[in-house]
Every structure is written in structure tokens, then in C-alpha cells.
Phi, psi and omega in degrees: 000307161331325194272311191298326186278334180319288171319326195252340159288324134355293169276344166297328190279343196259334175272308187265017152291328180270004169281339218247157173263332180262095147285352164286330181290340186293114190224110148212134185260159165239186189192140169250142216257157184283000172276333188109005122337134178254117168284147155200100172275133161252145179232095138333183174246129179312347166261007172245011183294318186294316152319319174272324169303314196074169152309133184028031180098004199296290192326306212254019153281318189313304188282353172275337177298285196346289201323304173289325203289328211288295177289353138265029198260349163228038160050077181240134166248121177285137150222151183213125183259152159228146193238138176303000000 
């Protein structure tokens, strides 16, 4: 599970790094949830929230698809948060 979350954390960070202008600012964490579920939380610099959210969410649905397409291939359920 550890290698998997590894991955996926990996690939969030391979997307919403060339979105962002403060790339020092970028904290991302992961947790396995008591259901068995992986959080993968992000923290951003506040002028780049807009950016990583897109017009009317699409960029930060888009990376929550990636994220579940990624975790299901060992029937894993992803959530991915950006946090303020």
C-alpha cells in the first residue's frame, strides 16, 4: 500500500507543479483513512489556489480522476483535497 500511495502521490505532484508559480510552497501529504482509503492532501501559496482549483473546478477534478484512475488498478479509493 505504501509503494502505491508513493505513486499517486508522485503523480499528483508531476501535475500541479508546472501549474503553480511558488513551487516552494507545495506540501503534499498522504494518510491511509480508517476505511482503508488514501487522503492526499495539498497545500498551496494562496495565489496559486486559483490555479490549481481552474475555471469552475475542472483542473482540481481532472487531478482527482488521475489520482482514483491511478488507485484503481488495486481497487484503492483516492480522495484529494486542497487545503487553505
Amino acid at each position: 500500500m505504501a509503494d502505491q500511495t508513493e505513486d499517486i502521490v508522485g503523480l499528483v505532484e508531476a501535475v500541479v507543479r508546472p501549474l503553480i508559480e511558488f513551487e516552494d510552497d507545495l506540501e503534499i501529504s498522504a494518510s491511509d483513512t480508517e476505511d482503508g482509503s488514501i487522503l492526499i492532501e495539498m497545500h498551496v501559496h494562496e495565489e496559486d489556489v486559483g490555479k490549481v482549483i481552474g475555471r469552475q473546478g475542472r483542473v482540481i477534478k481532472a487531478i482527482r480522476t488521475l489520482a482514483r484512475a491511478a488507485a484503481s488498478r488495486t481497487n484503492t479509493h483516492v480522495e484529494v483535497e486542497l487545503l487553505d
